[in-house]
C-alpha positions in Angstrom: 0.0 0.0 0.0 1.3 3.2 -1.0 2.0 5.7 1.9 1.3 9.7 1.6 3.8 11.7 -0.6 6.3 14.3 0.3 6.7 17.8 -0.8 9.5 16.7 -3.0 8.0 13.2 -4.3 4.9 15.4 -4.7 6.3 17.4 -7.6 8.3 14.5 -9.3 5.0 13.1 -9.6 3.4 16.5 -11.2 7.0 16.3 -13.3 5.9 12.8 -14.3 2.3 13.1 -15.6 3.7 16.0 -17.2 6.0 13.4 -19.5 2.9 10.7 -19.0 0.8 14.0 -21.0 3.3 14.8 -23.6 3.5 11.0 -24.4 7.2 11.2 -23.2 6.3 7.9 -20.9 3.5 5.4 -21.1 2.1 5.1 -17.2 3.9 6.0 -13.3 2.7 4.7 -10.0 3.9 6.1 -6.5 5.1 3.3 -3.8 3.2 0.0 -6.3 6.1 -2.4 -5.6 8.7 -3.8 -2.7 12.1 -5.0 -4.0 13.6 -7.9 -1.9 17.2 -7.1 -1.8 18.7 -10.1 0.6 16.9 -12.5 3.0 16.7 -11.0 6.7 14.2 -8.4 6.1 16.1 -6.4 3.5 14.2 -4.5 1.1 13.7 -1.3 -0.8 10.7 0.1 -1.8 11.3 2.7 -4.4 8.9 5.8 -4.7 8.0 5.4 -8.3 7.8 2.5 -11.1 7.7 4.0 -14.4 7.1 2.6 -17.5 8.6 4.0 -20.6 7.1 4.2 -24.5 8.6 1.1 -25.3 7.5 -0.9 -22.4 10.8 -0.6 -20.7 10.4 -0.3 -16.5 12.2 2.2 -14.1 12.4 2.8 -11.0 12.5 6.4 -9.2 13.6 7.3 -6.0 13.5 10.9 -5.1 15.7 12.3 -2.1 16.3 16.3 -0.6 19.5 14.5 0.6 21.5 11.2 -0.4 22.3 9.3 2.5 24.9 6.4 2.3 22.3 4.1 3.3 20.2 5.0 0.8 22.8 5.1 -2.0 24.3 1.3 -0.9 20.2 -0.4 -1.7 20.1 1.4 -4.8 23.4 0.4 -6.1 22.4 -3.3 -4.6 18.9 -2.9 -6.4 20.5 -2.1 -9.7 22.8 -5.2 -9.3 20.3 -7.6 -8.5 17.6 -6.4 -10.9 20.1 -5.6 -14.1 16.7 -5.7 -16.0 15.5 -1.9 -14.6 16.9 1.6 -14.8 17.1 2.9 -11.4 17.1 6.8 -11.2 18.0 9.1 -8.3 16.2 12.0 -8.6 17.5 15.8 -6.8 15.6 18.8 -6.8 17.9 21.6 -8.1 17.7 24.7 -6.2 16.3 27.7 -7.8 19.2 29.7 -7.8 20.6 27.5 -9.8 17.7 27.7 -12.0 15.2 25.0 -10.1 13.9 21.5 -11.8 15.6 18.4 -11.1 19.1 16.7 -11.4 18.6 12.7 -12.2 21.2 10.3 -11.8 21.2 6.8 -13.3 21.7 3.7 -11.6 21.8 0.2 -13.8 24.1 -2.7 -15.1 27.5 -0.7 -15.9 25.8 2.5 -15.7 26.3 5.3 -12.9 26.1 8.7 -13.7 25.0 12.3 -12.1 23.4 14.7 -13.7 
């Protein structure tokens, strides 16, 4: 069950039917799926699964800070589940002209934007 959105997730997902709109994407859903990452109660739920025009899934995961933590089950997610795109998405701060700054996580990809 999907929890309540922040103020940041909030306006990824405004960012994301934006895309959905334009036809840039084909569907999003906040929170629809739990990722099992190892066996003793491990997991990582990330805060959007998007789907792109071609059918292709993503995952998005949307943070006002990047904490180690955080960044170790991504990179573990992105091992374990070669099949996805995982993206790490930043709000940019206005003065440096506002939107977002996406990072991608995936098999022999890892990049910052």
């Amino acid at each position: 069950m999907a929890g309540t959105m922040n103020g940041l997730e909030s306006s990824w997902a405004d960012e994301l039917e934006r895309q959905r709109l334009a036809g840039e994407i084909a569907w999003w859903s906040y929170e629809p799926v739990t990722l099992k990452l190892a066996e003793q109660r491990c997991t990582y739920k990330p805060d959007f699964m998007v789907m792109d025009c071609e059918g292709l899934i993503e995952f998005h995961e949307t943070k006002g800070y990047f904490e180690d933590k955080a960044k170790v089950k991504m990179k573990v997610a992105s091992d374990k589940f070669p099949m996805f795109v995982f993206r790490l998405i930043f709000r940019r701060a206005k003065k440096d002209g506002g939107g977002f700054n996406v990072s991608v996580f995936g098999p022999e990809v890892e990049s910052g934007g």
